[in-house]
N, C-alpha and C positions, 0 to 999 in steps of 0.2 A: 399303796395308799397315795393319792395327789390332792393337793388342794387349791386354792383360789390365791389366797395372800396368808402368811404370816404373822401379817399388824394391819389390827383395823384400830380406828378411832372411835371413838363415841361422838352418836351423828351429833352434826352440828349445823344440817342444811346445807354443808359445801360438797361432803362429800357420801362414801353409799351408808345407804340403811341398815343396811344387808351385809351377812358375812357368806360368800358362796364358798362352800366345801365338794369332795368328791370322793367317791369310793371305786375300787376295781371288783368289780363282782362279774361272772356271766349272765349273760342274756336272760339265760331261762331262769335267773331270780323271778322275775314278774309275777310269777302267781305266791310269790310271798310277800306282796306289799312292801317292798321296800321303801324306809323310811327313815329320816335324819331327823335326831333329837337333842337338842342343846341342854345338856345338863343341869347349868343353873336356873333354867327359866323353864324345861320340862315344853318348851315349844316343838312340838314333833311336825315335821313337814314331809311329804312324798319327794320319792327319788323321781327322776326324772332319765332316762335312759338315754345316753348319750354312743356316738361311735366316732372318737377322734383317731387318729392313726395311731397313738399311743397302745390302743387294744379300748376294748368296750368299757364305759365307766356311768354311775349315777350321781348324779348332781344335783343340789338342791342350794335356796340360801335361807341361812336364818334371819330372826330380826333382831335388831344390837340393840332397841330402845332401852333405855333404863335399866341394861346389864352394865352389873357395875364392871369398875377396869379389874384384870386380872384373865388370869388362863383361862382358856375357855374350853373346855372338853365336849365334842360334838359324840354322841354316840349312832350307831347306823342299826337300823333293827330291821328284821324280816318277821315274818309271822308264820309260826311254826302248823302242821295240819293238826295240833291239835287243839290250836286257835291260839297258842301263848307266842308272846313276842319273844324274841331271842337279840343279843345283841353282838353281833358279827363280827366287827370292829368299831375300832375308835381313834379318833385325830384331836389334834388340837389346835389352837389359834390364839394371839393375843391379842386382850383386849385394852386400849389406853386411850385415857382422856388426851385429847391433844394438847402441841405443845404447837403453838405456831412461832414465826421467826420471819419478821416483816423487814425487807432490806429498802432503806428508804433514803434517794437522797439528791439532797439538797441543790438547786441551781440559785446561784448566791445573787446574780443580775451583772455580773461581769460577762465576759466573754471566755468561753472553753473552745478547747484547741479540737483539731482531730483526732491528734493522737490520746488526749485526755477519753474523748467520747469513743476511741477505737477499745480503749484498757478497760471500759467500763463496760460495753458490747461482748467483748472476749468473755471478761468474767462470768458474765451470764449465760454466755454461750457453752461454757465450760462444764460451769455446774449446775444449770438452770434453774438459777435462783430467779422469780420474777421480779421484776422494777418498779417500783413506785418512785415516780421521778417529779416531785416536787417543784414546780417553774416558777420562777420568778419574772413577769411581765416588766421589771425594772429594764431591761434590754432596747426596750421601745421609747423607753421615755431619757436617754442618755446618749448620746456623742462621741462617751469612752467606749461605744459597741457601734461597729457599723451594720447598716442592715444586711450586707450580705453575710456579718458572718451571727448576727440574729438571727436570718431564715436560716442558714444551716444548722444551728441551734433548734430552731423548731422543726423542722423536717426532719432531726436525727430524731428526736423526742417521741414524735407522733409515730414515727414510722418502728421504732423499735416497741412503742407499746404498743403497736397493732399486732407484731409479729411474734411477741414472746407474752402477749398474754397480761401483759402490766397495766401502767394504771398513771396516769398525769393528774397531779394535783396541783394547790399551791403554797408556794415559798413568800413569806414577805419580809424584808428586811427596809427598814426605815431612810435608805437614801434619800439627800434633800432634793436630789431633781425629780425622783418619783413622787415623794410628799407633795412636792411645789405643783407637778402634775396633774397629783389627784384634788386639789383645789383645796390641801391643808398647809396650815403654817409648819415649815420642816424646823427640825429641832437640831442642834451637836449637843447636847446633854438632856440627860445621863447616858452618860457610852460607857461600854463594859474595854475596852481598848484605846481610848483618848483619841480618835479621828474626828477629821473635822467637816465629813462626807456625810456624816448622817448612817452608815450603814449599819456600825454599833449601839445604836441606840435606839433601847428596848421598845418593844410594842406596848409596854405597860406605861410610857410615856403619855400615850393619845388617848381620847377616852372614847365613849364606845360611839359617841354620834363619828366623829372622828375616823376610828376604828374601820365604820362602816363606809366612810368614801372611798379610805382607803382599798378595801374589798371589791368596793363597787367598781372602781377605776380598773382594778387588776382581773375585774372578770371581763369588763369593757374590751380590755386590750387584747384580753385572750378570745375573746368572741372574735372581734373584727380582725383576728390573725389565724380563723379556722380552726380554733384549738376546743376540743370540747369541755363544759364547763364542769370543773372540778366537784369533787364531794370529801373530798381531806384538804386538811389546812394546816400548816405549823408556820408559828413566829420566828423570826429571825434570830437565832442566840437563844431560842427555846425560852423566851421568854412568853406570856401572856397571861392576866388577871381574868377575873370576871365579867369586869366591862369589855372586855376583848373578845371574850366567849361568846358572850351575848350578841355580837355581833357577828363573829365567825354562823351561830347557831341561825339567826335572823338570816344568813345569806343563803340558808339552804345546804351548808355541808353538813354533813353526819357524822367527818370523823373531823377530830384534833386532838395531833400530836405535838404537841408545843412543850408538854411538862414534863418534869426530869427529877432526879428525889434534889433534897435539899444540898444549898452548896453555893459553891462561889463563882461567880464565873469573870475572868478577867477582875475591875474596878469595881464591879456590882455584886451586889446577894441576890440566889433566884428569889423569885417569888413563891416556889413554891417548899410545898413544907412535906414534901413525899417520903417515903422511906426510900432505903435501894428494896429493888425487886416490885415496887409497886406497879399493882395489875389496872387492866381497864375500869373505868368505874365513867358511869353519866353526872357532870358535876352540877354542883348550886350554881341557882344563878347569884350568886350574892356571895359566894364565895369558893374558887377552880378548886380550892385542895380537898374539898368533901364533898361525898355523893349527892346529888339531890337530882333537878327537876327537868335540867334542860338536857331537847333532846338533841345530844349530841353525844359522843365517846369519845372519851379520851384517853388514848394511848400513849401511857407513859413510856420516855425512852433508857430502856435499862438493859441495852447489850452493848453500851457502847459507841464510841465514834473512832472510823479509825484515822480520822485527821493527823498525819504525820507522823504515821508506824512505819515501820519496819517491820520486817521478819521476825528480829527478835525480838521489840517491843510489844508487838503486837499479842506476844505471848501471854502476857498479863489479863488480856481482855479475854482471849480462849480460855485463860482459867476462869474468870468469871463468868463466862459463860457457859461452860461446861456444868460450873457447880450449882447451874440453876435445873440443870437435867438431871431426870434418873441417869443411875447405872445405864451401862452398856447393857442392853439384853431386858431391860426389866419396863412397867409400864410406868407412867404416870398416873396419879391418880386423883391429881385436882388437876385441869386447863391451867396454860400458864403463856400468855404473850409477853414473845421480846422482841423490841423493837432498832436495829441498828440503825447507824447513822456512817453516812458516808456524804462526798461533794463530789459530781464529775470533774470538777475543774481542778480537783488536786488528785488524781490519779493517776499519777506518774507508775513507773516502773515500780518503783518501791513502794509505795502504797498498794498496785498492784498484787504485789507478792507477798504483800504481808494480808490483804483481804484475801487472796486467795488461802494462803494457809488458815486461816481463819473457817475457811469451808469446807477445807481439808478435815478440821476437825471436825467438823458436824457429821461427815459420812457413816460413820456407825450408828448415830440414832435420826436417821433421814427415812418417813414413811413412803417416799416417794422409789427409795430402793429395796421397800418390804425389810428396814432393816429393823427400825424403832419408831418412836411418836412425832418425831419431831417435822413438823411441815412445813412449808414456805406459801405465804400467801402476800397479797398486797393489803393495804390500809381497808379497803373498799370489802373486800373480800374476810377480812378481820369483824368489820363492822354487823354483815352479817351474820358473821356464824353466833356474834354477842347476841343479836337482837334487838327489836326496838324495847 
């Protein structure tokens, strides 16, 4: 008995429709119709006669629409001469709502090393998580960055999300020489860290006229440096209100990942009033913590940041992460996005090693190794599969 996959998901527009199965019958089946029938939906489809070097086999695929998650029993039927169906064999396959697992991370507007962007390239190359890498245009409007080692910033950026499939978005964080910049009054309070650079201090400071030069300027920069214009957006220190939104929404992106469950961070309270585990939802325009009108998603971040783990600390966040997954071996049965946080610029060695075991633990439920539900997509790529 051979089959196609293991684990399929419930479609979500990203990936198949269809579940292909296959059976080992010989050739001269033919004059008995052979036929694959998915047990819970009674969708019977024709074999298809295939000849791989395996030996001779029939192949067909079902349709996953609106089969709920859970084991799927495919049965193979021939038809007998005295016209009744017969059913041959039978295989099976699971079915699970997806679980995706967005790795996303942040470019602060400093300057990142080689070796920072060599640990973060590795990673990915290792386990082929894809990037959604976050830019912050602050690089161009500052002094403590020089341009050569800005363009080599942007050409690692561009050129690794061409080649692994990612995704460039953007970062903003409230620096007073980017503020000063974009043609707004820059602020040092309210800062969740007491600096006096402007970089701590929240986006919920500006209000959305505000908001929006600032966007404006940071798509400006990013146009006139070749960089393609973004469609995810997160605040700096995951801060952002309403009038922030309103403004992200007005500029044309479709995701924002800015919000986080409730909690403290440094000197400040967030803004928002989330739970943990809280999922996507499109917010009011009159208020980020509840659903409503604007079209925009926003992807709360609840796997995590792994800003200054270790090995062993980082241990804490794989359990919580963990315990947002079924069992090993089992489906899910509601969608569920987690959204991690990481920075290239602090990806040393031991951040390395503690993100990577981090991924170490996802292996057993990774659809990408027909193991479980669990997928890696970008922001861009999330947004879809939600919908307008």
């Amino acid at each position: 008995m051979l089959q196609g996959r293991r684990w399929y998901t419930v479609p979500d527009g990203l990936q198949q429709e269809r579940a292909r199965v296959a059976v080992s019958m010989p050739g001269e089946a033919a004059p008995g119709q052979p036929r694959a029938r998915l047990r819970s939906t009674q969708e019977t489809v024709p074999l298809a006669f295939v000849a791989p070097s395996a030996g001779p086999q029939w192949s067909a695929s079902v349709g996953l629409q609106g089969v709920a998650p859970g084991e799927q029993t495919v049965e193979f039927l021939v038809r007998m001469k005295d016209g009744s169906d017969a059913v041959v064999a039978t295989t099976t396959f699971m079915l699970s709502a997806p679980v995706y697992l967005v790795w996303t991370l942040d470019f602060e507007g400093d300057a990142v090393t080689d070796e920072m962007l060599s640990n973060t390239f590795a990673i990915n190359r290792t386990y082929f998580v894809p990037l959604t890498l976050l830019w912050n245009p602050r690089v161009w409007t500052t002094t403590q960055v020089s341009k050569e080692r800005a363009d080599a910033m942007r050409q690692w950026t561009t050129s690794v999300t061409s080649s692994t499939s990612g995704e460039i978005g953007l970062h903003l964080h409230a620096w007073t020489d980017f503020v000063r910049a974009a043609g707004v009054t820059p602020r040092t309070t309210p800062s969740w860290a007491g600096r006096s650079d402007g970089y701590d201090v929240p986006l919920t400071a500006f209000d959305e006229a505000e908001t929006k030069r600032l966007i404006d300027h940071a798509l400006k920069l990013m146009a006139d440096n070749g960089m393609p214009k973004p469609t995810s957006f997160r605040g700096g220190g995951l801060f952002a209100n309403a009038a922030n939104l309103r403004a992200v929404a007005a500029a044309g992106f479709t995701v924002d990942t800015s919000a986080t469950p409730s909690g403290d961070f440094g000197q400040l309270t967030y803004p928002w009033t989330l739970r943990p585990g809280a999922q996507p939802y499109r917010p009011s325009r009159t208020d980020a913590n509840v659903a409503g009108d604007l079209p925009l998603l926003e992807v709360p971040n609840i796997a995590g940041n792994t800003y200054g783990h270790t090995t062993f600390t980082i241990q804490r966040v794989i359990n919580d992460d963990l315990a947002m997954l079924p069992a090993v071996g089992a489906p899910a049965m509601q969608r569920r996005a987690m959204t991690l946080v990481s920075h290239p610029s602090t990806i040393d060695a031991t951040e390395r090693a503690a993100i990577e075991k981090l991924f170490q633990a996802f292996e057993p439920y990774r659809w990408d190794r027909d193991k479980g539900p669990l997928r890696f997509v970008t922001l861009s790529q999330l947004a879809k599969a939600y919908g307008p």
